[in-house]
C-alpha positions as CSV (number, residue, x, y, z in Angstrom):
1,X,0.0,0.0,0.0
2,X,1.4,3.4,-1.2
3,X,2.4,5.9,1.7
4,X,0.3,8.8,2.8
5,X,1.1,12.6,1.7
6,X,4.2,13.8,2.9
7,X,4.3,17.6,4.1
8,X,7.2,18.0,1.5
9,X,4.9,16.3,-1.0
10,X,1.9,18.7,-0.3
11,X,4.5,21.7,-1.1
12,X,5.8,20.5,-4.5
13,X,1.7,19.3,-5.2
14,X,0.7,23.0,-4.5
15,X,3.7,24.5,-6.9
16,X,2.8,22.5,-9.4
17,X,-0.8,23.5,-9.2
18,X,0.1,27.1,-9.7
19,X,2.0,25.9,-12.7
20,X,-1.1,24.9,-13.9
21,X,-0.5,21.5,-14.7
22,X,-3.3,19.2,-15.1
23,X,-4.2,16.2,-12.2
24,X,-2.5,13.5,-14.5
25,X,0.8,15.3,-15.6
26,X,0.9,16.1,-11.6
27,X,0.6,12.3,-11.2
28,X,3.0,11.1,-12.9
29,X,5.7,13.9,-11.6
30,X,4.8,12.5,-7.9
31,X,5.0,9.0,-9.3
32,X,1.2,8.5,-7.9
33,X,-1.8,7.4,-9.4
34,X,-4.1,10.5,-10.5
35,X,-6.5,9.7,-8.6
36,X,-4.7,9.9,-5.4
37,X,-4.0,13.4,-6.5
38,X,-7.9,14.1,-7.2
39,X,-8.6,12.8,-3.7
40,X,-5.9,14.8,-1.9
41,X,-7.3,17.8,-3.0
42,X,-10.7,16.9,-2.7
43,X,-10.6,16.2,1.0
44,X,-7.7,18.7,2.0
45,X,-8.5,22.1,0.0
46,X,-10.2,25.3,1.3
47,X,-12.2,27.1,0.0
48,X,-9.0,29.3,-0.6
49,X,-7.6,26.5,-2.6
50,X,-4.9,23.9,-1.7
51,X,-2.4,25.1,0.9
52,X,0.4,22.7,2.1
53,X,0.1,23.7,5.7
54,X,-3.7,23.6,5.6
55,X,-4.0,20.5,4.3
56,X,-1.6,18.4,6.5
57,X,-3.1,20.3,9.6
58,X,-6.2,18.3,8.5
59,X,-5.1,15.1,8.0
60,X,-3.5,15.1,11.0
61,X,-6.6,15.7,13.0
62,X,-8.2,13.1,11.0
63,X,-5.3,10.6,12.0
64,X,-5.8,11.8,15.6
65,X,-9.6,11.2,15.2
66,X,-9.6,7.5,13.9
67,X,-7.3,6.4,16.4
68,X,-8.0,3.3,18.6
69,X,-9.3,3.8,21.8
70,X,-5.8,3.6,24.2
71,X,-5.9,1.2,26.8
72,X,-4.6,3.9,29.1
73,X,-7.5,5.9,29.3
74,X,-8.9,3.0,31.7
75,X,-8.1,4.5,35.3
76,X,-7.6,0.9,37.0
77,X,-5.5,-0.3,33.8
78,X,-3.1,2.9,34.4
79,X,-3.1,2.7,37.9
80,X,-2.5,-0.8,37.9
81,X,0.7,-0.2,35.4
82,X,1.9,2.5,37.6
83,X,1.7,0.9,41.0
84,X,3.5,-1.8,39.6
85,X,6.3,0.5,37.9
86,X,7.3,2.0,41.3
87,X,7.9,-1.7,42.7
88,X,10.3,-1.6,39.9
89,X,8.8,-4.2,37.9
90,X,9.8,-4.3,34.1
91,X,6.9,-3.5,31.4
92,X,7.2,-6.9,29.9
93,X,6.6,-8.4,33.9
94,X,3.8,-6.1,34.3
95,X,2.1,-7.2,30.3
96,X,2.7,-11.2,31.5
97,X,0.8,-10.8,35.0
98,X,-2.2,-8.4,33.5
99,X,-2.8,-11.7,31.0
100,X,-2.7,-13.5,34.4
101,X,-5.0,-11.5,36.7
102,X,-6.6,-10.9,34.3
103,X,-7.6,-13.6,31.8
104,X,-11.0,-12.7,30.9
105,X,-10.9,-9.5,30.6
106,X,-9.0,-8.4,27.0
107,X,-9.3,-4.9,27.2
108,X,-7.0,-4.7,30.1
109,X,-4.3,-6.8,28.3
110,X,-1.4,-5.0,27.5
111,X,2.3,-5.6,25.1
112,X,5.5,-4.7,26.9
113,X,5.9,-2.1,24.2
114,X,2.5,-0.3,24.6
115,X,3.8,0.6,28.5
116,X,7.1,1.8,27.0
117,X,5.3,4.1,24.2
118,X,3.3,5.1,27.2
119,X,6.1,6.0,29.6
120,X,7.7,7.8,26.6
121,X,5.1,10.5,26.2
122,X,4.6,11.5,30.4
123,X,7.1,13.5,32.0
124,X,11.1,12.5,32.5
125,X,10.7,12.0,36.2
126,X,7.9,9.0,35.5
127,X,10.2,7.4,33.4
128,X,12.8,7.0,36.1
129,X,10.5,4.1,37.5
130,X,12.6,1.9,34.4
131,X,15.8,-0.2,35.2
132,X,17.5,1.9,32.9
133,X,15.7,5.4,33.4
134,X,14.5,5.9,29.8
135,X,12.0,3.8,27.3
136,X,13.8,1.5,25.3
137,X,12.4,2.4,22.0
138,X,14.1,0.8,19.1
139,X,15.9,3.3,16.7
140,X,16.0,2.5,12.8
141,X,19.4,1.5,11.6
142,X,21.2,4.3,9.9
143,X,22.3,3.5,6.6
144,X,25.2,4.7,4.6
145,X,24.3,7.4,2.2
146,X,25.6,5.7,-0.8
147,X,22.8,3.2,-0.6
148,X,20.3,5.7,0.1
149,X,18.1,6.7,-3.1
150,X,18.9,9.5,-3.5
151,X,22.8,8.2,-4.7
152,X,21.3,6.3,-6.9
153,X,22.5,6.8,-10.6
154,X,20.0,8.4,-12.8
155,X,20.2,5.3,-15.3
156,X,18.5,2.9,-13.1
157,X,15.4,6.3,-12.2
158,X,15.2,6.5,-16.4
159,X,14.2,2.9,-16.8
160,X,16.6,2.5,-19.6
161,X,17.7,-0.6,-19.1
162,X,17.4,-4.1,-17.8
163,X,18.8,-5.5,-15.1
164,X,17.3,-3.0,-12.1
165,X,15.4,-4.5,-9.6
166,X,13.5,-3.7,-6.4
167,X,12.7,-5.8,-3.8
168,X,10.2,-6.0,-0.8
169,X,8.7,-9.3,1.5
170,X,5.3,-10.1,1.9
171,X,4.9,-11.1,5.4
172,X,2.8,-13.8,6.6
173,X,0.9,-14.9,9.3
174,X,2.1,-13.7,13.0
175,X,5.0,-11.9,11.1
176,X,7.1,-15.7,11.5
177,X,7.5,-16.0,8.1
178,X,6.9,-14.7,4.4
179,X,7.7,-14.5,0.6
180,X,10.3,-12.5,-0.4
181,X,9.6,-10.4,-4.7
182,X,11.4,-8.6,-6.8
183,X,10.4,-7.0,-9.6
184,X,12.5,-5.8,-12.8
185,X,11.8,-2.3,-12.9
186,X,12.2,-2.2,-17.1
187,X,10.2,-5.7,-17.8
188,X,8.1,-6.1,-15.5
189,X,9.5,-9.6,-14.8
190,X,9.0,-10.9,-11.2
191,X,11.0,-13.2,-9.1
192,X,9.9,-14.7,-5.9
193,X,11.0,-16.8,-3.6
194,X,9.9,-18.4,0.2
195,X,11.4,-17.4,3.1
196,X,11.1,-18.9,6.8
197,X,11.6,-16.0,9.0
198,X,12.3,-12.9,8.5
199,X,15.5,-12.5,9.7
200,X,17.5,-10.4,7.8
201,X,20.0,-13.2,6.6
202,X,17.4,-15.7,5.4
203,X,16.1,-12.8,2.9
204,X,19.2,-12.0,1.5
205,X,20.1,-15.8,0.9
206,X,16.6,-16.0,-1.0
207,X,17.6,-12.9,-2.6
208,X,21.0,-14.5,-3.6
209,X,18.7,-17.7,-4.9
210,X,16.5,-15.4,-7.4
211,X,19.4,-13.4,-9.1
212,X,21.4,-16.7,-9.2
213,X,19.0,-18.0,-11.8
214,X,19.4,-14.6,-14.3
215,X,22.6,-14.2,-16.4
216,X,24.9,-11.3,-15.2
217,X,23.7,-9.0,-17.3
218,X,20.2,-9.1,-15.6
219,X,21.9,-8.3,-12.4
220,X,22.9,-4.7,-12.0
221,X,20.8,-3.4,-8.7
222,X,18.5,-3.7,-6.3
223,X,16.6,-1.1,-4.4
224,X,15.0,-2.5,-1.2
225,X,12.1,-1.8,1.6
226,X,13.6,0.2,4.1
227,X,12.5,-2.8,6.6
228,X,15.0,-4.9,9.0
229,X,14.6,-7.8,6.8
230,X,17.2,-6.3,4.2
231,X,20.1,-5.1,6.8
232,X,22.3,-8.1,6.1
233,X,22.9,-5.9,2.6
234,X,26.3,-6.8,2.4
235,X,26.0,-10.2,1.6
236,X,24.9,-8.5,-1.7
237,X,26.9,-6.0,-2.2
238,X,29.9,-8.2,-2.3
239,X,28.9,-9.6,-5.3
240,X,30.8,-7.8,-8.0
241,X,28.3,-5.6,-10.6
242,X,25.6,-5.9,-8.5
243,X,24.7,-1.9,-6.5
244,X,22.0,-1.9,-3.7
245,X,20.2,0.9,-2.6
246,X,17.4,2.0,0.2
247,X,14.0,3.9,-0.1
248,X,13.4,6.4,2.3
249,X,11.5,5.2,5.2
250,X,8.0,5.3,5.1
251,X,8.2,6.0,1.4
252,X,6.3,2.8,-0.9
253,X,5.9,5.0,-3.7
254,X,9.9,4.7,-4.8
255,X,9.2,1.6,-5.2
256,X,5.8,1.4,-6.3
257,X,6.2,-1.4,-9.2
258,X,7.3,-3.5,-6.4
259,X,4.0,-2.7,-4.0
260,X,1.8,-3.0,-7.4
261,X,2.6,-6.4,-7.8
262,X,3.1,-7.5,-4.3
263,X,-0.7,-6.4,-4.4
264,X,-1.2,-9.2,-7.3
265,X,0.6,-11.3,-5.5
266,X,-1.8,-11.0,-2.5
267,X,-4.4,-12.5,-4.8
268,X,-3.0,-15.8,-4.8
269,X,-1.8,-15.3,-1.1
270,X,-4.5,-13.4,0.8
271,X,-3.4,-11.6,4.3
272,X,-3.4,-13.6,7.3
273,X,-1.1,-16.5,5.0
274,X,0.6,-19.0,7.2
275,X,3.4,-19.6,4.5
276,X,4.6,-22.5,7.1
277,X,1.9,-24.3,4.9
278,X,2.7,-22.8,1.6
279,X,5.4,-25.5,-0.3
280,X,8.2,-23.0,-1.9
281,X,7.0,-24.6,-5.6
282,X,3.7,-22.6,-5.1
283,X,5.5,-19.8,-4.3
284,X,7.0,-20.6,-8.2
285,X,3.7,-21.4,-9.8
286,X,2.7,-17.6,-8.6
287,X,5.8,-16.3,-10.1
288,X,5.2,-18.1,-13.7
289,X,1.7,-17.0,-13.9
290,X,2.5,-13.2,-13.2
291,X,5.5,-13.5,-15.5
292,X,2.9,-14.8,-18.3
293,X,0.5,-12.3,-18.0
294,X,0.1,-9.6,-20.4
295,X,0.8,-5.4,-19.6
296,X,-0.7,-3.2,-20.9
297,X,2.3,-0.9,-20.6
298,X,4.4,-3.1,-23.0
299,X,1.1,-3.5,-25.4
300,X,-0.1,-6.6,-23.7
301,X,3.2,-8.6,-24.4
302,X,4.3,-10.4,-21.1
303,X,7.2,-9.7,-19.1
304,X,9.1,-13.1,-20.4
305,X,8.4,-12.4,-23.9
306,X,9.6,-8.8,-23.1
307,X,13.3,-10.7,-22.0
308,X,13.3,-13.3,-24.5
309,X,13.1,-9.9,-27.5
310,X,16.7,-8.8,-25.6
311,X,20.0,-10.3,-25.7
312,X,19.2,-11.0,-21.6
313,X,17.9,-14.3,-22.3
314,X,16.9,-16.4,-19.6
């Protein structure tokens, strides 16, 4: 699913309307559908027009609106979590005995991590009830900037040649396993490949397993998800010819051949999946039927047919 409206999005939308460029040139200069441009300014303009500012005040109150019900705002729930913080039990302690005292009742059942996010938003002096005196939130891995996007050589944004791919994982049931795709950004042609756990090594060696079955010349990059599944990179990168490079977090539409037919995939694969029960030759089956159906965008020839016209032969 393609990421919401970025405030630095909104800006360049509203310069290019006083350009006076029509919805679908906008589109495809945002590298979004046009009608996600029609409904952004449908539901965030004024009836001074479409203001950056203006329109992301509004969808934040939205987002605030539509937001669960916290489990916090239940006095005996918080009271319960605090009493137990200043005997200097741990958040995951406290989540294990709520599910004990209290097994029946669900809306009092808590995740270790809720109490952190909790803790991380009241003053600093409440947070010295932790062992260590601050939540442990996990931080994102910084990456080096020569993988980011934005480093990435203008060839592979152009589409003007073969051998670019990007690369995501669908995940499965209870996040314990999943499929790992990639897509090749000038033929559409898709690779995919089952994957155990999502442990960062297990999706670069089913990485390694795709890109092993194309010729060398069909293996010049890969852009991945920003996600923790992908920061074993390096096992990659050693290989010699073949770049890899990051999408900005919380950015799917750099990638969005990739999401589109991870969204096909999901047809054969709905969510909820236990892949434990999915044998890896399915996972295959999937990948030959999507590389045999037609596009439009190559004048309904099929991604295979679209390799087997080019000296990449596979």
């Amino acid at each position: 699913m393609a990421a919401h409206f970025t405030i630095a999005e909104r800006q360049l939308l509203h310069r290019l309307l006083q350009r006076r460029l029509s919805k679908a040139e906008i589109a495809v200069l945002l590298n979004r559908h046009r009608s996600t441009i029609y409904r952004e300014l449908k539901r965030n303009s004024s009836a001074f027009g479409y203001r950056p500012k203006h329109a992301q005040r509004l969808r934040d109150q939205r987002r605030k609106a539509c937001g669960r019900r916290s489990k916090f705002n239940d006095l005996q729930t918080r009271l319960y979590v605090t009493e137990h913080l200043m005997q200097a039990w741990s958040p995951d302690q406290i989540a294990g005995r709520l599910r004990r005292d209290f097994p029946r009742h669900p809306a009092r059942h808590l995740t270790a991590q809720a109490i952190y996010n909790w803790l991380h938003d009241l003053p600093l002096w409440r947070r010295r009830w932790l062992r260590h005196g601050s939540p442990r939130l996990e931080k994102p891995r910084k990456k080096p900037a020569e993988v980011r996007i934005r480093g990435r050589p203008a060839v592979i944004n152009r589409r003007c040649r073969y051998g670019d791919w990007e690369g995501d994982t669908i995940v499965g049931k209870g996040r314990r396993n999943g499929l790992l795709t990639l897509l090749e950004r000038k033929s559409g042609l898709v690779k995919i490949d089952k994957v155990n756990d999502l442990c960062s090594e297990t999706a670069m060696r089913a990485c390694q397993r795709c890109l092993a079955e194309l010729p060398r010349s069909l293996r010049r990059s890969v852009t991945f998800d920003n996600g923790p599944e992908f920061t074993d990179y390096q096992i990659l990168s050693h290989k010699p010819g073949l770049a890899v490079y990051f999408a900005d977090p919380y950015s799917a539409w750099q990638r969005g051949a990739n999401e589109n037919v991870n969204g096909l995939i999901r047809q054969y694969f709905p969510k909820g999946t236990d892949f434990a029960h999915v044998p890896r030759r399915e996972a295959k089956r999937v990948e030959r039927l999507l590389n045999d159906r037609p596009r439009r965008r190559f004048d309904y020839r099929t991604p295979l047919e679209i390799i087997r016209g080019t000296r990449c032969r596979i």
